[in-house]
Structures are given as C-alpha cells and as structure tokens.
MARNU-682015 format. One record per residue (C-alpha): residue number from 1; chain; z, y negated, x negated. Coordinates in nm, 2 decimals. Example, Ala and Ser with C-alpha at 12.3 -4.5 7.8 and 13.67 -1.06 7.14 Angstrom:
REM residues 2
<r 1 A <0.78 0.45 -1.23>>
<r 2 A <0.71 0.11 -1.37>>
REM end
This chain:
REM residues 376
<r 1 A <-0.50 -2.07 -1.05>>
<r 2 A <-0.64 -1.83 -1.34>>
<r 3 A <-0.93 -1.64 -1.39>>
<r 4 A <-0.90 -1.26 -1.54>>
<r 5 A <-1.16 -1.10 -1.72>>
<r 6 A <-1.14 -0.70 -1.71>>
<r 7 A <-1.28 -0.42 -1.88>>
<r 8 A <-1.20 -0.07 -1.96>>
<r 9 A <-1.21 0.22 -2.22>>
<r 10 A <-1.20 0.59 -2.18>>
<r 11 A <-1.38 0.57 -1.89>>
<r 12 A <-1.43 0.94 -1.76>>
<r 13 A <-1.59 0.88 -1.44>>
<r 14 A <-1.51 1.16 -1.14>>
<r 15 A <-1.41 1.41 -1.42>>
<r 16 A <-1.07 1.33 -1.54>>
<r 17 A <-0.95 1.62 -1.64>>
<r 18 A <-1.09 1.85 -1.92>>
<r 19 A <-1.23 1.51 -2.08>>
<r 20 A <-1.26 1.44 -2.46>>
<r 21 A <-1.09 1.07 -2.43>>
<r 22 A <-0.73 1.15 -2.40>>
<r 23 A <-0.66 0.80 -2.25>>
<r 24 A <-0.79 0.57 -2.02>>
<r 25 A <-0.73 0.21 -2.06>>
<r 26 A <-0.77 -0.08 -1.83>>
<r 27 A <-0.77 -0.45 -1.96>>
<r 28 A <-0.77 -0.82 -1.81>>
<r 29 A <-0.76 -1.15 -2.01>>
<r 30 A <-0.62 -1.43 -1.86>>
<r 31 A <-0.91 -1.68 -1.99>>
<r 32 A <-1.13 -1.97 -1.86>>
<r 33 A <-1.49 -1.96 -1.96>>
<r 34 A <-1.50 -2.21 -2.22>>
<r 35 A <-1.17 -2.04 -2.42>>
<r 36 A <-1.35 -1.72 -2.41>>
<r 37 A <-1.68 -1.86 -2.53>>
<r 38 A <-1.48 -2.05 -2.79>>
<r 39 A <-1.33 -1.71 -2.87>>
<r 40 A <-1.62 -1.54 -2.91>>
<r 41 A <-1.79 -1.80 -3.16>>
<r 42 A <-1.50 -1.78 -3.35>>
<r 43 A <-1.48 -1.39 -3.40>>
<r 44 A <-1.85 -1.40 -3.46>>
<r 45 A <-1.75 -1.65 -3.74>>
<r 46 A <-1.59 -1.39 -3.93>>
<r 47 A <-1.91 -1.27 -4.03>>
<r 48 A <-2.22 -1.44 -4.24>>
<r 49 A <-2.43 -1.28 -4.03>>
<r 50 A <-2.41 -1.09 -3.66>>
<r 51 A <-2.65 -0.94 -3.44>>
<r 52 A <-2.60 -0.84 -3.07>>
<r 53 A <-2.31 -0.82 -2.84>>
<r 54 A <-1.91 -0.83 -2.97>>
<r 55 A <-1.80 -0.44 -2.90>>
<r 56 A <-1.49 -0.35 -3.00>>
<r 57 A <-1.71 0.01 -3.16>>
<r 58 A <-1.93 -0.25 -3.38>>
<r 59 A <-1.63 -0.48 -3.50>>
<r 60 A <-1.37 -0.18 -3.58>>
<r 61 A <-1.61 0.01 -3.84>>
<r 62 A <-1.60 -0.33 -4.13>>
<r 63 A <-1.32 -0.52 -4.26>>
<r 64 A <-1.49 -0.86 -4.13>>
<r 65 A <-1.45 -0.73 -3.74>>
<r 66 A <-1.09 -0.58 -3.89>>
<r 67 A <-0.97 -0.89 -3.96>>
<r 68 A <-1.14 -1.09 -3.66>>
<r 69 A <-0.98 -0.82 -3.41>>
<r 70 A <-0.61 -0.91 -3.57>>
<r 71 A <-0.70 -1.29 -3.52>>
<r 72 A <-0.78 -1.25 -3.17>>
<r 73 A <-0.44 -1.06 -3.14>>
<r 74 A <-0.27 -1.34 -3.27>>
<r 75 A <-0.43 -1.61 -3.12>>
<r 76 A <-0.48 -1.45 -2.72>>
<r 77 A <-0.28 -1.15 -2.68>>
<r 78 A <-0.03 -1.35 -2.51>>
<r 79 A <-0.34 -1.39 -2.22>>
<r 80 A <-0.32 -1.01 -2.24>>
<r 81 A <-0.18 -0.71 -1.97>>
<r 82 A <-0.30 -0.33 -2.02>>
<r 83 A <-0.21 -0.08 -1.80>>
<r 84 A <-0.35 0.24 -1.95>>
<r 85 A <-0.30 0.64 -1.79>>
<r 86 A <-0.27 0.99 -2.02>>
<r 87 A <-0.53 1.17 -1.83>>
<r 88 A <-0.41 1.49 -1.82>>
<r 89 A <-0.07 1.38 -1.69>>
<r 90 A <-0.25 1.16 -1.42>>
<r 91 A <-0.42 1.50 -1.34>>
<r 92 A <-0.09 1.66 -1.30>>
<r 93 A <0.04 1.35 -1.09>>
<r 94 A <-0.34 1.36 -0.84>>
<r 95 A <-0.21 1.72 -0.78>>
<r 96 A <0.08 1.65 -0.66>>
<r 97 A <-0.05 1.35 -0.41>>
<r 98 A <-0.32 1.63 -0.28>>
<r 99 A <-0.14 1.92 -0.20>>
<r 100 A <0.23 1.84 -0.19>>
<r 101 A <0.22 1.46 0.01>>
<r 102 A <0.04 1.63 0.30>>
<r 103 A <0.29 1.90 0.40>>
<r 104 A <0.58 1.63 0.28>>
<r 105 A <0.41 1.35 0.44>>
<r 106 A <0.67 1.29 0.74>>
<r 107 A <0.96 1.28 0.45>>
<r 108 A <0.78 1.20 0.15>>
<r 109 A <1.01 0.93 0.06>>
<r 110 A <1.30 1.13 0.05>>
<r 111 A <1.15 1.39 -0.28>>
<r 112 A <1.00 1.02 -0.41>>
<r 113 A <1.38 0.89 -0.43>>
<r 114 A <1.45 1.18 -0.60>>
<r 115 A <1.15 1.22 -0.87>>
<r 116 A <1.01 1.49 -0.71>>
<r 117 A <0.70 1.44 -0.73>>
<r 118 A <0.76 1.35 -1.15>>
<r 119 A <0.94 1.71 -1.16>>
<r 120 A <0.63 1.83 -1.04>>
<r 121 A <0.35 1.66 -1.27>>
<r 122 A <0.61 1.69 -1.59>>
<r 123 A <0.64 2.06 -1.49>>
<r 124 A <0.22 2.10 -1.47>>
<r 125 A <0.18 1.86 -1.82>>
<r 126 A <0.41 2.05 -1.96>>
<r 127 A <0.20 2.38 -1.90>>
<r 128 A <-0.09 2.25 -2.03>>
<r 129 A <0.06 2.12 -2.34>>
<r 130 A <0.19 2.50 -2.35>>
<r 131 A <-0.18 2.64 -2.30>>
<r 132 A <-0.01 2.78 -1.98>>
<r 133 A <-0.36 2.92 -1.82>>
<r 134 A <-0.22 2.89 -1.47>>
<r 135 A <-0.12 2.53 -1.50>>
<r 136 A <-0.48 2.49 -1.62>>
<r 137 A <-0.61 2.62 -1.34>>
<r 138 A <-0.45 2.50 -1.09>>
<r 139 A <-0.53 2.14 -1.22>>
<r 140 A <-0.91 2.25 -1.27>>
<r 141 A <-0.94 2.37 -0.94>>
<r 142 A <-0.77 2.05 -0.82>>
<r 143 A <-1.03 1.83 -1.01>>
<r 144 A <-1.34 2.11 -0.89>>
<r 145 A <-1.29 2.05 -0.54>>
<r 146 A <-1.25 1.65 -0.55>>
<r 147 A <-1.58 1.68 -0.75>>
<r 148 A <-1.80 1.87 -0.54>>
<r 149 A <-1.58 1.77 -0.20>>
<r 150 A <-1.55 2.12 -0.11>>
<r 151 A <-1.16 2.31 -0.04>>
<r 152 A <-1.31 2.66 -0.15>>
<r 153 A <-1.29 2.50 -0.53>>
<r 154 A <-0.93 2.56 -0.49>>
<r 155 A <-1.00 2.97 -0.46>>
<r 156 A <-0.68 3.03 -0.69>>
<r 157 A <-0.42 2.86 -0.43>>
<r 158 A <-0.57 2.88 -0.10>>
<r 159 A <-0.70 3.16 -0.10>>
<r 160 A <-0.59 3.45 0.21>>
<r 161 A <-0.61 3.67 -0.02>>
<r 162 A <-0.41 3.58 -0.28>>
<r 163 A <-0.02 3.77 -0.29>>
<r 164 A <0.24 3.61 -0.48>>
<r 165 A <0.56 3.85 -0.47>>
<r 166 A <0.91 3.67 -0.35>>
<r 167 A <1.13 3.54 -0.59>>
<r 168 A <0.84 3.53 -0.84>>
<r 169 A <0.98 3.36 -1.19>>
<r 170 A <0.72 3.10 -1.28>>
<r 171 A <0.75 2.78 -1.13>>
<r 172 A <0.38 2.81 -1.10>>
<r 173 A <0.35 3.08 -0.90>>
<r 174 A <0.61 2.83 -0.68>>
<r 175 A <0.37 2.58 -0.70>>
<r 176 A <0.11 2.83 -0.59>>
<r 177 A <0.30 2.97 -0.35>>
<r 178 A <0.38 2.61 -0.19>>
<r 179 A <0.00 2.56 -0.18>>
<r 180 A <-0.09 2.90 -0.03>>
<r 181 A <0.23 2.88 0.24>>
<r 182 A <0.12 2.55 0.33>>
<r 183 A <-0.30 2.57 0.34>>
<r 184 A <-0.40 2.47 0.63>>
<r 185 A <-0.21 2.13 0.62>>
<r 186 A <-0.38 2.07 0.30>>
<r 187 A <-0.74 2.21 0.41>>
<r 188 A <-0.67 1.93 0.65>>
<r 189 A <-0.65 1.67 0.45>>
<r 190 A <-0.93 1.79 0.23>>
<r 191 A <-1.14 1.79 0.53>>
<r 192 A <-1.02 1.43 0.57>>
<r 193 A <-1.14 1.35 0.21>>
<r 194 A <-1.46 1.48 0.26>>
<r 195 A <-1.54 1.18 0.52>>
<r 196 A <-1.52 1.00 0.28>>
<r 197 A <-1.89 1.09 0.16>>
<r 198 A <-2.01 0.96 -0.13>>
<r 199 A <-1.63 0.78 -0.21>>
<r 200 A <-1.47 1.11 -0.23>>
<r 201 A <-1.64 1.16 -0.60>>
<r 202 A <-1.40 0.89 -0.76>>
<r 203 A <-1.10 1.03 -0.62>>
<r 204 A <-1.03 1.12 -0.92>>
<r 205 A <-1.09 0.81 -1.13>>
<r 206 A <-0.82 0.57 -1.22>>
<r 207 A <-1.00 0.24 -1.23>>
<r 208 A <-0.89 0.11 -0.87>>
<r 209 A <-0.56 0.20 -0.97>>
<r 210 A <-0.55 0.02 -1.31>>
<r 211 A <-0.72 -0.27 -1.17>>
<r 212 A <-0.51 -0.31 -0.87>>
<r 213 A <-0.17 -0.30 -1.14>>
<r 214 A <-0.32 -0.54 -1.38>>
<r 215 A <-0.41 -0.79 -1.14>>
<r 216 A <-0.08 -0.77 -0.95>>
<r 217 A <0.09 -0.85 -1.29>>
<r 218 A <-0.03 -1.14 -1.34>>
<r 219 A <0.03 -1.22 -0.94>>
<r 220 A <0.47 -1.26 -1.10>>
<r 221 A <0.30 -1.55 -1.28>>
<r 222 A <0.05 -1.72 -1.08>>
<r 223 A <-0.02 -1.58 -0.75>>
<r 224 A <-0.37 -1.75 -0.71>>
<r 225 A <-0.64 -1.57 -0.88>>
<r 226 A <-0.97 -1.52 -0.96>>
<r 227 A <-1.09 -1.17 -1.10>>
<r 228 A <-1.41 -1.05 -1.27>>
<r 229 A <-1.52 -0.69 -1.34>>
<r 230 A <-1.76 -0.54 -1.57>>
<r 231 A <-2.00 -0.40 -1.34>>
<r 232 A <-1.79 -0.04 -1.25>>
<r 233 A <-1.92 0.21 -0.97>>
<r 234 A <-1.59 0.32 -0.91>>
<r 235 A <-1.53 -0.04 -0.82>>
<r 236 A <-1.78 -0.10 -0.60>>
<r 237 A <-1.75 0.14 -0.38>>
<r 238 A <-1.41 0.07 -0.33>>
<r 239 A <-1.38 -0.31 -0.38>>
<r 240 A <-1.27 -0.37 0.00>>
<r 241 A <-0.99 -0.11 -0.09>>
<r 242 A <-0.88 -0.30 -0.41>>
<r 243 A <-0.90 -0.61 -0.27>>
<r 244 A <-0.66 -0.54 0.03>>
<r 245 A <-0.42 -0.37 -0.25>>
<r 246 A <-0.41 -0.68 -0.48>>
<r 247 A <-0.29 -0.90 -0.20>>
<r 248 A <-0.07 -0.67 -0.02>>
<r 249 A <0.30 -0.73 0.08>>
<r 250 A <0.51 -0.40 -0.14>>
<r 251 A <0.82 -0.56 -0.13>>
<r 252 A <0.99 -0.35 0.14>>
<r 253 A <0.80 -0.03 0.01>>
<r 254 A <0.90 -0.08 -0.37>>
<r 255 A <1.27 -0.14 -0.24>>
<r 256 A <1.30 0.22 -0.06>>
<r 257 A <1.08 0.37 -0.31>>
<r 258 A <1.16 0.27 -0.68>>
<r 259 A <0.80 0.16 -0.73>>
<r 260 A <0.68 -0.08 -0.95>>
<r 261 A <0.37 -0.23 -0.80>>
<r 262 A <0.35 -0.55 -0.95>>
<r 263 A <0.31 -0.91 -0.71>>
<r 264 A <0.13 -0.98 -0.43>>
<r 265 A <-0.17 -1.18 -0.56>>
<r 266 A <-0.39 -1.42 -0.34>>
<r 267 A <-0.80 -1.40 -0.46>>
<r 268 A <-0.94 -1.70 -0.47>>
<r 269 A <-1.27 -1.53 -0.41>>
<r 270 A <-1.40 -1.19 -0.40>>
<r 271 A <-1.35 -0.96 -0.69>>
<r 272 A <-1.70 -1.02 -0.88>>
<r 273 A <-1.89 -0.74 -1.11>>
<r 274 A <-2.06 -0.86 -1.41>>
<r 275 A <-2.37 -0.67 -1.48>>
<r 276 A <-2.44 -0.76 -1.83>>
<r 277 A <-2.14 -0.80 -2.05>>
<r 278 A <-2.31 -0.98 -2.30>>
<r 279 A <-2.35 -1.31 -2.09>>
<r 280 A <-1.95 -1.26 -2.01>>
<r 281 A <-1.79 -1.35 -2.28>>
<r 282 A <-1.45 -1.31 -2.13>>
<r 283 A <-1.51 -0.93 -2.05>>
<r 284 A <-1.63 -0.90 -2.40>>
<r 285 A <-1.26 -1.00 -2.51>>
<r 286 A <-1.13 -0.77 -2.25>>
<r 287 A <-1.36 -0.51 -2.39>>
<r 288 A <-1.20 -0.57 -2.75>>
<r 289 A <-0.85 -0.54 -2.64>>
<r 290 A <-0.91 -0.22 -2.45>>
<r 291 A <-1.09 -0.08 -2.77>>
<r 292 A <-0.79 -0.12 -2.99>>
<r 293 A <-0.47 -0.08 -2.75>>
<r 294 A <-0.72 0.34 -2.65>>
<r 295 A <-0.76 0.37 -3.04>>
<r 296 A <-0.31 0.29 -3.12>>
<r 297 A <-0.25 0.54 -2.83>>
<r 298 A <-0.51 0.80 -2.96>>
<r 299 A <-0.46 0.77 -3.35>>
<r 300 A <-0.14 0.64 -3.39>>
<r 301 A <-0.10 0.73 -3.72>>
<r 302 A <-0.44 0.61 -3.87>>
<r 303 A <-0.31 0.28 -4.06>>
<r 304 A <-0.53 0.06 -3.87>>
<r 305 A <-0.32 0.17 -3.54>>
<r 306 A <-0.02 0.08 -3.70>>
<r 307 A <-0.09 -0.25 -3.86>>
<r 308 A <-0.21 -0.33 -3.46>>
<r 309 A <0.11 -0.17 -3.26>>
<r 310 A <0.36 -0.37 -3.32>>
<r 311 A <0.11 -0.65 -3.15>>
<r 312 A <-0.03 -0.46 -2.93>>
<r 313 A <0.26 -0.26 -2.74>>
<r 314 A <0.43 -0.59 -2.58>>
<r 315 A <0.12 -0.63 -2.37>>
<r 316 A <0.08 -0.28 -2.23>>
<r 317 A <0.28 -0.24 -1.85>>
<r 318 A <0.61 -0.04 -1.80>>
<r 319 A <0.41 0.08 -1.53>>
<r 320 A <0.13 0.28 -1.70>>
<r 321 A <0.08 0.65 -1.66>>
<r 322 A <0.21 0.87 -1.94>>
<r 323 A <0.44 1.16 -1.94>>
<r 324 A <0.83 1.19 -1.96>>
<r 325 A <0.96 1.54 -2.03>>
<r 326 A <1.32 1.42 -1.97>>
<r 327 A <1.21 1.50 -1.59>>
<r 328 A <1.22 1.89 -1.65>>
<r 329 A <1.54 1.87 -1.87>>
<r 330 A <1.75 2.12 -1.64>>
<r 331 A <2.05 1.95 -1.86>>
<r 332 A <2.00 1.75 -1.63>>
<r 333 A <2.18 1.75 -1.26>>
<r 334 A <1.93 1.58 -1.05>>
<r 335 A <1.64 1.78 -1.22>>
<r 336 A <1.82 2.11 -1.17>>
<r 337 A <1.84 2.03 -0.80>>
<r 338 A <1.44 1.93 -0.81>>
<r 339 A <1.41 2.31 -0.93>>
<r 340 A <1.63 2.43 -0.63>>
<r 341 A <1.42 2.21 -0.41>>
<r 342 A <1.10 2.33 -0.51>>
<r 343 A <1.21 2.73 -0.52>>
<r 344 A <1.36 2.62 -0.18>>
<r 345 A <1.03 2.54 -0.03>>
<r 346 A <0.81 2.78 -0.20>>
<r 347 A <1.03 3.02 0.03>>
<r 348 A <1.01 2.82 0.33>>
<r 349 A <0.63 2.84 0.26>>
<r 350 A <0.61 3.21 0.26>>
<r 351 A <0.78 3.25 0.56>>
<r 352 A <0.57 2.98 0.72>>
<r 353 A <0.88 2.76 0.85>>
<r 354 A <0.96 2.37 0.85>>
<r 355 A <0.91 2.25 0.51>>
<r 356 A <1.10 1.93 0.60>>
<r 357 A <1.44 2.02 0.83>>
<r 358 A <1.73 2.00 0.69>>
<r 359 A <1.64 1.94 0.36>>
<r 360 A <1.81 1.57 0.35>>
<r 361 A <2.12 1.80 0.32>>
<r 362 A <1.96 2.04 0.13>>
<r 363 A <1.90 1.79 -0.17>>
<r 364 A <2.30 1.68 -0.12>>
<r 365 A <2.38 2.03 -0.19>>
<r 366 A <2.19 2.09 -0.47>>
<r 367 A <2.28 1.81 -0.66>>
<r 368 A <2.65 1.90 -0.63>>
<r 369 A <2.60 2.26 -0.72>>
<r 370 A <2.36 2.13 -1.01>>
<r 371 A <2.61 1.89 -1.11>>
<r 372 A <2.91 2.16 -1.07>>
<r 373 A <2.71 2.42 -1.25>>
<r 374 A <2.64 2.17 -1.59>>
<r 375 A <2.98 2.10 -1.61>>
<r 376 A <3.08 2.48 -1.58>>
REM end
C-alpha cells in the first residue's frame, strides 16, 4: 500500500482557454509522512535561515532553493508521476467531446480507432497557433457556454441564422457546418450539462482528469492506495466521480479504443483534501515538483529548465495532453481520409441525413483512395 501526495500548477479554474499559464500540471509523490517530513527538513536545511511554507515560487528565485530543488530531484523523483495538459490543445480536444461525440455517439468508436477526434483538435490547435479568428472563436464560444451553462454562447455555430455555402474551403466552416447541421443533438446534450448545476462550471477544468491518470499510474505498481489532495473545488464537487474513475475496470475499453488509462487502483480510503498545505508536507513536495516540471515546459530554454529536463522528463506520463501536428499531415493516408470523413459529414449535415450509415465503409474507401492518391 502507498500513500500519494498531489498538487497542481497552472491552475485555471472553469476558464481554460484564453488563460495566461500555457500549461496545467498535475503532480503526486509516492511518500509516507515521515519521508516527506524528513524531506522537507532537509530542503529547509539548504538555507541558514527560512521563514514560512516550502513553495516552489519562494525556493526558485535564490541559488540556496536552486540547489535544494535539484537535490530533491535526485533524491525523490523516482517517487514522482506528472501528467500535465497544453491548455489550448485540451480546449481544442473539449470541443470535440461537446459537439462532435453527441451526434457520433452510437459510433463514436469507430472515428476514435481512426484519430478522428485528434484530426479534429490538431486541425483547431493548429488555427489558433495560425491566429486563425474562426478557430478562435469557435473554441471561445465553446468555453463561453460551459462557463455560464447557457447554448446561446455558441451564437457563431448554432445559430438558424447562420448560412455556410456548400463545398465551402475551410475546414472550419466544416466544422461549423457539422455543428450547425447537427444542433439540436448537441443543444441536447447542452441541456443535459446544464443539470448538472453548479458542476457544469468545471467542465472545463482538467484536474479530475489529471488526478484520475496520476493515480491510475501508480495502480501498474501497487494497486492499493491512499490519495491526498490539496484542498481543490474542482475536486470536491466531483470526488464521487473520481473516485469511481480511479478504481474502474478499462481494460476491455482501452483494447477497442487505443486508450491509455492507466490501472485500476483500489483506495484504501476516500480521496482526502488537505486544507492547509503547510501542515502537509507531502503536498508541499508535490507542490515543488509541479513548480518546476510547469516552468521546463513553459521556458524551456531558460538555463535553469535545462539543467532540470533531462531529470524531470522521465517522470512526466506518455499520456499527457499536448499537441501532435503529424495528425493533419495530409502526407499522410489515414489523415487524408479523416479530411474525406469530415467534408463527408459536414455534407451529410447540411442536408440533415444520417451522420452515421454507412460510414464503416465510407472510412474503408477513403483510406484506399487516400492511400492510392499519395502514391499517385
């Protein structure tokens, strides 16, 4: 049995897009009490003198906290997993789960076995990193409506009104023409959402997600567990949710699907929030290794990320959230077809037919005539 400490860094809150922190990052710290305490005393040892709580903020601006962060690198990462997310791309990846997975919901396996739903976030990162202003707002609508729980924040696709002329060029106005074809399906499941209440407000947070993944990491290594949380709102609201997620069976699900979701953990006890860090000292150690694996992602070339990377990259997960453009390579065959597949069902959507029949075959055809056309 272990206990993990978590913490995070870059938290956003409900507002995940259009944020200043580029990166969120999620850690946990495989440590019992007495380890961490030890830990503690020792990196306050670095100093003559130290006032207050370890932060990774306070211990980051002098050489003494410098050279006590690189010690505890070398003497606990090996206790250490971090899942972190690019939160623009995680944006771009929310869209997709609100307005594609409902009309594709009967199927949705299918365009996950084929990366679909990566074509589509890649294709929406990409715009943004292009200052593309209708990929920006179709992701700031997207994050408008989860915010204030209301489907008339996403004016710009469901809107009657709106005309998008056939065979229009931009795969956004595909994108948009998907969403408008299809709007009552997903005004449906916004009206779902909004039952939610007061939940509905962190749909857009990642911190159930990152916690769930950390956990279930270390479930490959020990499946009993103990967890504690710095006292996260996110969290609490949705602790039943995470709980039920950390120990559930994905086996059969990961083999259809291609997912990584880590093991299937037992708790020990319920997940427990920490109110005051500074009486924790195990989420204080979590705190420091979320502090420096945000700053190597966000400054990678400072020279203070670089003397830490080569440390700190063996602990992050294969499973955190970051782009890969290599999904809207149309060099590629199985992306071309994604690009068939999508123009395919932007037309089904403005003729207001079956997004799903046939398309099984559809996706066979495609990738041949992708594959036939690269080789031409």
């Amino acid at each position: 049995m272990s206990t993990i400490y978590c913490d995070e860094s870059g938290f956003s809150g409900p507002n995940l897009y259009h944020d200043s922190a580029p990166h969120f990052v999620y850690a946990g710290i495989a440590i019992e009490q007495g380890d961490a305490a030890a830990a503690i005393k020792r990196i306050k040892g670095f100093f003559k003198r130290f006032q207050g709580e370890i932060k990774f903020g306070k211990l980051v601006q002098s050489a003494e906290g410098r050279t006590a962060l690189y010690w505890l690198l070398t003497e606990h990462g090996h206790r250490v997993k971090i899942w972190y997310a690019n939160k623009k791309f995680a944006t771009a990846g929310k869209f997709f789960e609100y307005v594609f997975e409902p009309v594709l919901t009967d199927n949705s396996i299918l365009f996950y076995q084929h990366n679909f739903h990566r074509f589509i976030a890649n294709v929406l990162f990409a715009g943004m990193g292009a200052l593309d202003q209708q990929a920006d707002e179709l992701l700031a609508d997207l994050q408008k409506m989860i915010h204030l729980r209301d489907a008339a924040s996403l004016k710009r696709l469901l809107s009657p009104q709106l005309e998008l002329p056939p065979g229009a060029a931009s795969v956004f106005d595909e994108i948009a023409a998907f969403a408008l074809g299809y709007r009552d399906r997903i005004l449906e499941e916004v009206n779902t959402l909004a039952e939610l209440g007061d939940s509905m407000v962190w749909m857009m947070d990642l911190t159930l997600t990152a916690l769930c993944m950390v956990i279930r990491s270390y479930a490959k290594d020990t499946s009993e567990l103990t967890v504690v949380c710095d006292e996260s709102k996110p969290l609490k609201v949705s602790r039943e949710v995470a709980e039920a997620i950390i120990q559930a069976d994905f086996s059969s699900l990961q083999g259809r699907s291609g997912w990584v979701t880590g093991a299937q953990a037992m708790l020990t006890a319920p997940v427990e929030f920490v109110r005051s860090s500074k009486t924790t000292p195990g989420i204080q150690l979590a705190d420091l290794f979320a502090g420096m694996a945000r700053m190597i992602l966000s400054t990678p070339d400072e020279e203070l990320s670089k003397g830490w990377e080569d440390r700190i990259w063996p602990l992050i997960l294969a499973e955190s959230v970051e782009a890969d453009l290599d999904y809207i390579d149309l060099d590629r065959p199985a992306v071309y077809a994604n690009a068939m597949v999508l123009k395919q069902l932007a037309e089904r959507a403005r003729r207001g037919v079956d997004p799903l029949k046939g398309m099984h075959s559809f996706y066979e055809s495609a990738l041949q005539y992708a594959a036939d056309q690269l080789q031409s």
